[in-house]
C-alpha positions as CSV (number, residue, x, y, z in Angstrom):
1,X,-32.0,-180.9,-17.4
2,X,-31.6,-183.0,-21.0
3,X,-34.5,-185.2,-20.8
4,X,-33.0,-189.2,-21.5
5,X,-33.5,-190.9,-24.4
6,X,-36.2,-193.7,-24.7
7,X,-35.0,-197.1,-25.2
8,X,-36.4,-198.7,-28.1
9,X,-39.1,-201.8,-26.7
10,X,-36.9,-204.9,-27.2
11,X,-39.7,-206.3,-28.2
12,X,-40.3,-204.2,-31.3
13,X,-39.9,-205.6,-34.9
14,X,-36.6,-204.6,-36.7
15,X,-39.2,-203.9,-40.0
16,X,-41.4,-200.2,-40.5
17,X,-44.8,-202.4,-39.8
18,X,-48.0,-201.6,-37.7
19,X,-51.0,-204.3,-37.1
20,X,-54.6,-203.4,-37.8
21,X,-57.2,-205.9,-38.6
22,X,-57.9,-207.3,-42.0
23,X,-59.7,-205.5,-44.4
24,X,-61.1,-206.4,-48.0
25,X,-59.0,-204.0,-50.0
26,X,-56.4,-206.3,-48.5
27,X,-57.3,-209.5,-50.9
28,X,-54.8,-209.1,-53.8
29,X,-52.1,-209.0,-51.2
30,X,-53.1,-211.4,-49.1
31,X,-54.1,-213.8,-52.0
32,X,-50.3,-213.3,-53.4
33,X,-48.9,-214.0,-50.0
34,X,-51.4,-217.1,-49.5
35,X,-50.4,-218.4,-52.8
36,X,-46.9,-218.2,-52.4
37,X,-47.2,-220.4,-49.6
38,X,-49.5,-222.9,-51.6
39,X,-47.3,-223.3,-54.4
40,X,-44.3,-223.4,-51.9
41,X,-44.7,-225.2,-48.7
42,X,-46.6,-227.8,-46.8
43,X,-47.6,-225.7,-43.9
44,X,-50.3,-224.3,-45.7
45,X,-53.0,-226.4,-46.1
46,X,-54.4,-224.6,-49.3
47,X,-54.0,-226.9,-52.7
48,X,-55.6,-224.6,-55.7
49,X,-54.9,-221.1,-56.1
50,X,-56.7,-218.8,-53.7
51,X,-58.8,-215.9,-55.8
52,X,-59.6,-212.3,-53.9
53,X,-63.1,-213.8,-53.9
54,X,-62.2,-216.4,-51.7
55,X,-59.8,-213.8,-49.2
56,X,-63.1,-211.9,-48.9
57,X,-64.9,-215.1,-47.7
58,X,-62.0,-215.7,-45.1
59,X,-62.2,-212.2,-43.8
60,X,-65.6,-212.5,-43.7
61,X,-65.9,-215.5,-42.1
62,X,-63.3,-214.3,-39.3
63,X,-66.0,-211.1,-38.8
64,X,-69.1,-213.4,-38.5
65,X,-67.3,-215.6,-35.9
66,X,-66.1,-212.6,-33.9
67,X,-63.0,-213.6,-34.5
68,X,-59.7,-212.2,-35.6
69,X,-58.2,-211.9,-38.8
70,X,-54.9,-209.6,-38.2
71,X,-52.7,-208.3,-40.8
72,X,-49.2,-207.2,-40.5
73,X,-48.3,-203.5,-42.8
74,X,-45.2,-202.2,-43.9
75,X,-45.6,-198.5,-43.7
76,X,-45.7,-196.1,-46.4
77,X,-42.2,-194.3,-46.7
78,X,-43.8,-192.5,-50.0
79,X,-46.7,-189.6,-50.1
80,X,-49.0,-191.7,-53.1
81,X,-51.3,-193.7,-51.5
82,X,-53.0,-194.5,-54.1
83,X,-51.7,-198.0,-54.4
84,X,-52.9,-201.0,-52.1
85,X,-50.8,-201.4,-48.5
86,X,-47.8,-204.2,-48.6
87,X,-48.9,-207.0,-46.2
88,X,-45.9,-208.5,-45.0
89,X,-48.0,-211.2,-42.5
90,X,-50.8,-212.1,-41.2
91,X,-52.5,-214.1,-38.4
92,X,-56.4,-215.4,-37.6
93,X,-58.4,-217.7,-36.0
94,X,-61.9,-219.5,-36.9
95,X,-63.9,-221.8,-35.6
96,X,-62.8,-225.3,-34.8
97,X,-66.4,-226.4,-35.3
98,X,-69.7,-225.3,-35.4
99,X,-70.8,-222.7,-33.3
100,X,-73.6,-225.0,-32.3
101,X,-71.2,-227.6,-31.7
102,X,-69.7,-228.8,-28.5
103,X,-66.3,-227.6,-29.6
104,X,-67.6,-223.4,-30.1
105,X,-65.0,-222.7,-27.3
106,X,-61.8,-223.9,-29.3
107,X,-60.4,-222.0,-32.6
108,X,-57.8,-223.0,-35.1
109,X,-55.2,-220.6,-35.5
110,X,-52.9,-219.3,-38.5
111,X,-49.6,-217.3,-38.8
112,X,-47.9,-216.5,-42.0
113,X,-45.4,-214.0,-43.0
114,X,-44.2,-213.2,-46.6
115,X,-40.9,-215.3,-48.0
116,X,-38.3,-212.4,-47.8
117,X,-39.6,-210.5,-44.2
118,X,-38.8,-213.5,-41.9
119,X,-36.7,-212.7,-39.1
120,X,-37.7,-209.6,-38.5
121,X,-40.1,-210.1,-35.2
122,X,-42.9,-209.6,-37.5
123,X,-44.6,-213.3,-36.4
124,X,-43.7,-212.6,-33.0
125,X,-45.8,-209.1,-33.1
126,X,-48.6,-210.5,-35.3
127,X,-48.8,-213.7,-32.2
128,X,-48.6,-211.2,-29.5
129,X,-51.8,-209.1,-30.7
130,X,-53.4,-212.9,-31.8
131,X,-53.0,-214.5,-28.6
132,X,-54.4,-211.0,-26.9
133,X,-57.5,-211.1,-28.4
134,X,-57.8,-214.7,-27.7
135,X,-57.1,-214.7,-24.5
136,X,-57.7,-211.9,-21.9
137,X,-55.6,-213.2,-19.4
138,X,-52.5,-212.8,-21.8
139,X,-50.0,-210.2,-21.2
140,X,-49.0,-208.6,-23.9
141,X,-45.4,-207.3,-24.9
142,X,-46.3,-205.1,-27.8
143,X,-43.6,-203.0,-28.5
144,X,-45.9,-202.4,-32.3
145,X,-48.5,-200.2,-33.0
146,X,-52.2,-201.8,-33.7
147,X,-54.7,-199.6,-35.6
148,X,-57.8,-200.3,-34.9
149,X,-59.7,-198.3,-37.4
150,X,-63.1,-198.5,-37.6
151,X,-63.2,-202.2,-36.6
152,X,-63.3,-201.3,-32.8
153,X,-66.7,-202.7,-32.4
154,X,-65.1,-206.4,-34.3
155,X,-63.4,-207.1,-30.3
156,X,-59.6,-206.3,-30.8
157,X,-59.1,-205.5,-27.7
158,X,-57.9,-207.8,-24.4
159,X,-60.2,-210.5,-24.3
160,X,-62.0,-210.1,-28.2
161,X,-65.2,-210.7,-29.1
162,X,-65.2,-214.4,-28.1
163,X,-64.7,-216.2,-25.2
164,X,-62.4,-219.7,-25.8
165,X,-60.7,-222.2,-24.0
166,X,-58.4,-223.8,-26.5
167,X,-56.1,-222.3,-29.4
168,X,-54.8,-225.2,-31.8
169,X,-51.7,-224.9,-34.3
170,X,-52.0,-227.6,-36.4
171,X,-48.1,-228.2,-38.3
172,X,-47.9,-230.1,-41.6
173,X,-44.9,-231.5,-42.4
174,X,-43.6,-233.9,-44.6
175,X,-43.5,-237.3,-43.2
176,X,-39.6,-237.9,-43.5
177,X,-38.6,-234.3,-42.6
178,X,-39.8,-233.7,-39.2
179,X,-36.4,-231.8,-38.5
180,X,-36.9,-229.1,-40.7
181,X,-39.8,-228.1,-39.0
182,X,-39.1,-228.8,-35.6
183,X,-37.8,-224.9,-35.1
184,X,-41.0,-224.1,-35.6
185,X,-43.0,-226.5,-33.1
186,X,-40.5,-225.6,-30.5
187,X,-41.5,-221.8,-30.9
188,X,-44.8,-222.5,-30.5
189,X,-44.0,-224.1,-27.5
190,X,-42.7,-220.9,-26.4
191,X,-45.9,-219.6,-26.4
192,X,-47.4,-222.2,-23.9
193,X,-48.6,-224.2,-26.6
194,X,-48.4,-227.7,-25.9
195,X,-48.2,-230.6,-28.9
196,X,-51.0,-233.1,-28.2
197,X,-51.1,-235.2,-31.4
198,X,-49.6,-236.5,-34.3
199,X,-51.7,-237.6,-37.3
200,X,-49.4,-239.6,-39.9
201,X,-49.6,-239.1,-42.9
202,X,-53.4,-237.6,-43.1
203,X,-52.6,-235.1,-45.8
204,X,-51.1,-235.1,-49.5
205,X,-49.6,-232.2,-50.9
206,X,-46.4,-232.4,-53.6
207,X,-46.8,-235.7,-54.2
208,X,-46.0,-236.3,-50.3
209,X,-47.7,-237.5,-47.5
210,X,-47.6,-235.2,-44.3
211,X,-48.0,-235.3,-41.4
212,X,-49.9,-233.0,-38.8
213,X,-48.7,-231.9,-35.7
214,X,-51.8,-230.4,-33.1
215,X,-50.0,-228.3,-30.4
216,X,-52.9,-226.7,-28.8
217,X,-52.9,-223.3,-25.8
218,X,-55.3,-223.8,-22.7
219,X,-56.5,-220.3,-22.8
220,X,-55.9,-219.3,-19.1
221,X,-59.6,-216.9,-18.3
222,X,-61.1,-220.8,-18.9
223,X,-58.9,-222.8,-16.2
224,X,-61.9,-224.1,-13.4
225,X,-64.2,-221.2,-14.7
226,X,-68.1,-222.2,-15.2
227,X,-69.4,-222.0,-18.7
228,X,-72.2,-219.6,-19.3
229,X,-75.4,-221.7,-19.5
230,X,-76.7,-222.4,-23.2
């Protein structure tokens, strides 16, 4: 009997990507796709150029917090491997405070992927795996592979390596072009975020005032659960 054919995950992106978390020998990469978005758009809050020195700090930061810093790969179709891995997104999460603060359960989250490989499912994968290791309560749809490498012991599994109650987006937009970035707050929305806030006109960037939009998840392990005792 001819065995049948496996139907491809409709959930899988239509670009040769895997996930695996961020490592340092991904800072040129990451710093060109972090500048592009500096020079180029208001949804990144970033306003001088961004050196590898301060990409290691990031990723750094993201290890120290146990939290995650995820990057999406385009897969080598070549045998020289020599050169540095093509990051085509990338997604994290740090601390909305202080650790020692009242607000250690609640992280700010980011999702960028490179001008030229949107519309490919590659932010849906990269918020998939994010909102996994968030959350353990989310199901994920994969339909990518994640490499964990040797950062197993970082918490990229179900669940992560820290235990939160709120995710927060926070959308910067010029203050007369809502519109153009509502598309995006309405995907979010997708995703059980939920916008809570609008601060007008509390950042400048291109001459412009923006405004931020805060669309913030409840992370569903913390809904009527007792916090551990301090």
């Amino acid at each position: 009997m001819t065995k049948a054919a496996t139907s491809p995950s409709p959930y899988a992106p239509r670009a040769n990507i895997y996930l695996r978390p961020a490592e340092l020998g991904d800072a040129l990469e990451l710093a060109n796709l972090m500048n592009w978005y500096m020079e180029s758009s208001p949804l990144s809050t970033d306003d001088t150029t961004v050196s590898q020195e301060e990409v290691h700090r990031r990723i750094q930061n993201c290890r120290s917090q146990f939290l995650p810093f995820i990057v999406a790969v385009e897969r080598r179709t070549s045998r020289t491997h020599s050169a540095p891995e093509k990051i085509l997104g990338y997604a994290l999460a740090n601390d909305f405070n202080d650790r020692n603060s009242s607000g250690r359960y609640t992280a700010n989250l980011q999702l960028f992927v490179r001008h030229g490989s949107k519309d490919k499912g590659i932010g849906r994968c990269l918020m998939d795996k994010l909102l996994e290791v968030c959350d353990a309560m989310f199901i994920s749809k994969r339909g990518y592979y994640f490499d964990n490498g040797s950062e197993d012991h970082m918490g990229y599994n179900s669940g992560g390596g820290r235990r939160m109650s709120r995710l927060i987006f926070a959308i910067s937009y010029p203050d007369h072009d809502r519109a153009s970035y509502e598309w995006m707050i309405n995907w979010l929305k997708g995703y059980e975020f939920e916008e809570q806030g609008v601060l007008k006109g509390v950042a400048v960037k291109f001459q412009k005032h923006l405004d931020v939009a805060y669309l913030v998840r409840k992370v569903a392990f913390s809904m009527g659960c007792a916090f551990p005792e301090d």
